[in-house]
VOBA-1610 file (N, C-alpha, C; in pm, whole numbers, padded with zeros to 5 digits, always signed):
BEGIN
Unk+10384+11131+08551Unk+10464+11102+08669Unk+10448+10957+08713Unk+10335+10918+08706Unk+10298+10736+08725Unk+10389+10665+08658Unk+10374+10684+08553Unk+10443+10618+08445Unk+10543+10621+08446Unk+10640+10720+08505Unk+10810+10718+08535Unk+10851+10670+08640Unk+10728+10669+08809Unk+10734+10572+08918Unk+10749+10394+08880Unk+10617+10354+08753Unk+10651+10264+08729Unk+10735+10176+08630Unk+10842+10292+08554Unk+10934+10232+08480Unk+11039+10241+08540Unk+11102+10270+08708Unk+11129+10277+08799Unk+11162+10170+08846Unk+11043+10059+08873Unk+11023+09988+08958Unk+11127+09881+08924Unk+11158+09769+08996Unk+11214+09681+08957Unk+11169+09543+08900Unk+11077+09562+08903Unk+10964+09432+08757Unk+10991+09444+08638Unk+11120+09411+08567Unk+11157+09432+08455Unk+11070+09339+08343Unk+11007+09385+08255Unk+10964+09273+08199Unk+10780+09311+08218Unk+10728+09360+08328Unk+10599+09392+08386Unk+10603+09502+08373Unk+10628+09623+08347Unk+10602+09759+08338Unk+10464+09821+08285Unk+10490+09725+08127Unk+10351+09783+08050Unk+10241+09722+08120Unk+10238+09562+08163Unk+10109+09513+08260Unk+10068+09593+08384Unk+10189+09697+08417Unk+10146+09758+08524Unk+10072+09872+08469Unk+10142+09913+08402Unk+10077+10061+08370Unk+09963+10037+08290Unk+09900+09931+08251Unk+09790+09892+08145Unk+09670+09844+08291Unk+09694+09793+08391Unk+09604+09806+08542Unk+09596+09919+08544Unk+09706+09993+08603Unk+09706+10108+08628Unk+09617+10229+08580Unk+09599+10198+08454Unk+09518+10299+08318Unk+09351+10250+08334Unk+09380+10142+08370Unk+09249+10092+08381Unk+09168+10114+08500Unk+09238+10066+08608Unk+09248+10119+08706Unk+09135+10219+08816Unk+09275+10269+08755Unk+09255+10448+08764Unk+09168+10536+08652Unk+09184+10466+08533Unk+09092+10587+08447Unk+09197+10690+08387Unk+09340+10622+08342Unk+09404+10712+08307Unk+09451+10685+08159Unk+09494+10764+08095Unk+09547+10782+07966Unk+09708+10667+07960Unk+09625+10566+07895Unk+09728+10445+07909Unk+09852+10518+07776Unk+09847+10550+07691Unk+09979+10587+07617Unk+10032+10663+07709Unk+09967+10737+07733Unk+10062+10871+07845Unk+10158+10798+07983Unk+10082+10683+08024Unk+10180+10600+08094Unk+10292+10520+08040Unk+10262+10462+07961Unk+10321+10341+07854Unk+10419+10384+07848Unk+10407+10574+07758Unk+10576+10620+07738Unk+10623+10690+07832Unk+10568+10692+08003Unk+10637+10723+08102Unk+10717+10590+08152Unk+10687+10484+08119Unk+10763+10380+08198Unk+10897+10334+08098Unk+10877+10428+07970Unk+11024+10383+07913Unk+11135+10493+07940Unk+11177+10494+08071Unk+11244+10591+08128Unk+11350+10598+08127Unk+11389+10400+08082Unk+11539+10354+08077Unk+11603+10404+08003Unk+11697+10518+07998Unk+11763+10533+07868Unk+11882+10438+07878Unk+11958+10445+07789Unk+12087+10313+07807Unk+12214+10375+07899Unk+12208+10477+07903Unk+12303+10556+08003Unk+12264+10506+08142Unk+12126+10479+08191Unk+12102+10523+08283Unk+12032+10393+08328Unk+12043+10273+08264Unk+12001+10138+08254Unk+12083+10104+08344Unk+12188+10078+08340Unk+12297+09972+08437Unk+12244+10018+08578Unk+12269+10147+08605Unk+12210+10270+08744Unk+12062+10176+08812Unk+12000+10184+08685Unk+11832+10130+08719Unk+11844+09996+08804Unk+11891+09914+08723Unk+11937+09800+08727Unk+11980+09727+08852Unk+12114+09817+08895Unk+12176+09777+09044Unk+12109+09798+09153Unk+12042+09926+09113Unk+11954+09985+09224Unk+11854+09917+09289Unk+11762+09834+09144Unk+11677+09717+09142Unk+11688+09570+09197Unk+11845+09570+09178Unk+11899+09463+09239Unk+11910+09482+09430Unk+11965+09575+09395Unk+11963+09604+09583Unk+11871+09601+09657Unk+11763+09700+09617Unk+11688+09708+09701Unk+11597+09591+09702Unk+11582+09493+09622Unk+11535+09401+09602Unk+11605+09268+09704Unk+11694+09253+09702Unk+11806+09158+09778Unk+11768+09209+09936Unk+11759+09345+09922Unk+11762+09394+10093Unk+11629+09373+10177Unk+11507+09395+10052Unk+11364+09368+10047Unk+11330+09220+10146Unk+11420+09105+10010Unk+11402+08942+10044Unk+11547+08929+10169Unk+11582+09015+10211Unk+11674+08978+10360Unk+11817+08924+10300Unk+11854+08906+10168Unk+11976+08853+10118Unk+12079+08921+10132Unk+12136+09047+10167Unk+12168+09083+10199Unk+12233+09180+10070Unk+12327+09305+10076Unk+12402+09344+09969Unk+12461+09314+09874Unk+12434+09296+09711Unk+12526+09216+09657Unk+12633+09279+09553Unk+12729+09185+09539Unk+12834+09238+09451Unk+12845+09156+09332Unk+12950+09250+09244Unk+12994+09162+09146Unk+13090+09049+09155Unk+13044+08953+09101Unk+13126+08850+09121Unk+13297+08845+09032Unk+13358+08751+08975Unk+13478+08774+08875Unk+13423+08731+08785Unk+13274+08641+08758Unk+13221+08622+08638Unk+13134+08699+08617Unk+13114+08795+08696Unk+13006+08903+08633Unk+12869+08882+08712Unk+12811+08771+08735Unk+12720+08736+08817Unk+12704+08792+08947Unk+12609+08880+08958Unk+12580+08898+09117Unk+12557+08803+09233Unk+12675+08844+09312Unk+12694+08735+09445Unk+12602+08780+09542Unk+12553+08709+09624Unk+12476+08785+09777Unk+12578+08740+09875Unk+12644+08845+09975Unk+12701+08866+10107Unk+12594+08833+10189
//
């Protein structure tokens, strides 16, 4: 369940450094995390993604963002 909180998170790129503290940590079974944080399936990537974006933007006060016409996320 750790391991799917932190492939969750929006630290793309940091997952395994988390869950490799985490294992350490805590004293937990670092494979058993490792392949909880690859949660992304590709269906369900873009979903992760925006979500990460938002709450992240709303986090740092930037407010909601959209897609731009080049694809680039704008902040409102």
């Amino acid at each position: 369940f750790l391991g799917v909180c932190i492939g969750t998170t929006p630290f793309f790129g940091l997952h395994t450094a988390i869950a490799m503290g985490a294992a350490v940590g805590l004293r937990l079974n670092f494979v058993l995390l490792f392949l909880g944080t690859q949660v992304s399936l590709p269906i369900a990537a873009p979903f992760l993604a925006m979500a990460s974006i938002t709450v992240g933007s709303t986090v740092l006060g930037r407010g909601h963002p959209t897609i731009g016409l080049e694809g680039a996320a704008v902040f409102e």
